[in-house]
C-alpha positions in Angstrom: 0.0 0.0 0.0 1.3 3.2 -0.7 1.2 5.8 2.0 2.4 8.9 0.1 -0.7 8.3 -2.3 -3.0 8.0 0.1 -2.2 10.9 2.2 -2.1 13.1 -1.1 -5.7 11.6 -1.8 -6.9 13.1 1.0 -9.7 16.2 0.2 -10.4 18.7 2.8 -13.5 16.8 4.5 -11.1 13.9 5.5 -8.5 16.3 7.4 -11.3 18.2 8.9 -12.6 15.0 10.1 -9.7 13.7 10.9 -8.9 17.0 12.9 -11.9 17.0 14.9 -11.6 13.7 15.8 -7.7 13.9 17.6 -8.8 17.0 19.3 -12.2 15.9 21.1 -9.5 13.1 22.1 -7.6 15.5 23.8 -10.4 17.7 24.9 -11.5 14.2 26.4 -8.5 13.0 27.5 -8.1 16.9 29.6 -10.9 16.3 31.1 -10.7 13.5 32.5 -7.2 14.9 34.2 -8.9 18.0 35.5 -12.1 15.5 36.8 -9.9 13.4 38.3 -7.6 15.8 40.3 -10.7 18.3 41.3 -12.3 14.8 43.0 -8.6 14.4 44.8 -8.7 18.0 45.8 -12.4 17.3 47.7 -11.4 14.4 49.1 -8.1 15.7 50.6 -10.8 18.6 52.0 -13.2 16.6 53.1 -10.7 14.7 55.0 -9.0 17.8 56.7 -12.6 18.9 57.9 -13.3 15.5 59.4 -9.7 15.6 61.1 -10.3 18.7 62.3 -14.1 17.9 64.2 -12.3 14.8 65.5 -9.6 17.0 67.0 -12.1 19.0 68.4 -14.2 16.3 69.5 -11.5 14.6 71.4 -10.8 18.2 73.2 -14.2 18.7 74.6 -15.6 21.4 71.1 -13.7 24.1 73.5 -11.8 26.7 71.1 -8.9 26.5 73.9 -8.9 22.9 74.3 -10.7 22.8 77.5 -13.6 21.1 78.8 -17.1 23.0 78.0 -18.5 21.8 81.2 -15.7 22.9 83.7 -17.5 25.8 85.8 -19.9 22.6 86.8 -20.0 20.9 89.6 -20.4 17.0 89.9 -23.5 15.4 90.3 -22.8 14.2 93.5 -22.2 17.1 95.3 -24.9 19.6 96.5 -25.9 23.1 96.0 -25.2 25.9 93.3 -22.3 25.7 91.2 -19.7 28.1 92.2 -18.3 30.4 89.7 
């Protein structure tokens, strides 16, 4: 087969086609890329907010790292909470 002959045989519809059809490929193959690292970026946030309720969670939800309930008294003892 002769390659040369067949390339000059080649109208203008066939290129255009031809054309078209390598760059949807890459328009494709882009997005897929930009798909796949925008779903890596939300899952690396989504992990750092989870991370960051269990660090809080495991401090007591106090912005200082104390306990929320440490002006209380226990439940065994009597009378009014002191202050």
């Amino acid at each position: 087969m002769d390659v040369v002959g067949a390339i000059r045989s080649l109208n203008l519809f066939d290129v255009l086609v031809v054309f078209f059809v390598c760059v949807f490929f890459l328009a494709g193959f882009v997005q897929g890329t930009l798909r796949r690292l925008i779903g890596l970026a939300i899952l690396v946030v989504a992990i750092l907010f989870a991370s960051t309720f269990v660090i809080r969670w495991a401090r007591g939800w106090g912005s200082t790292g104390r306990n929320i309930r440490r002006n209380t008294r226990p439940c065994w003892r009597s009378g009014p909470a002191s202050s």
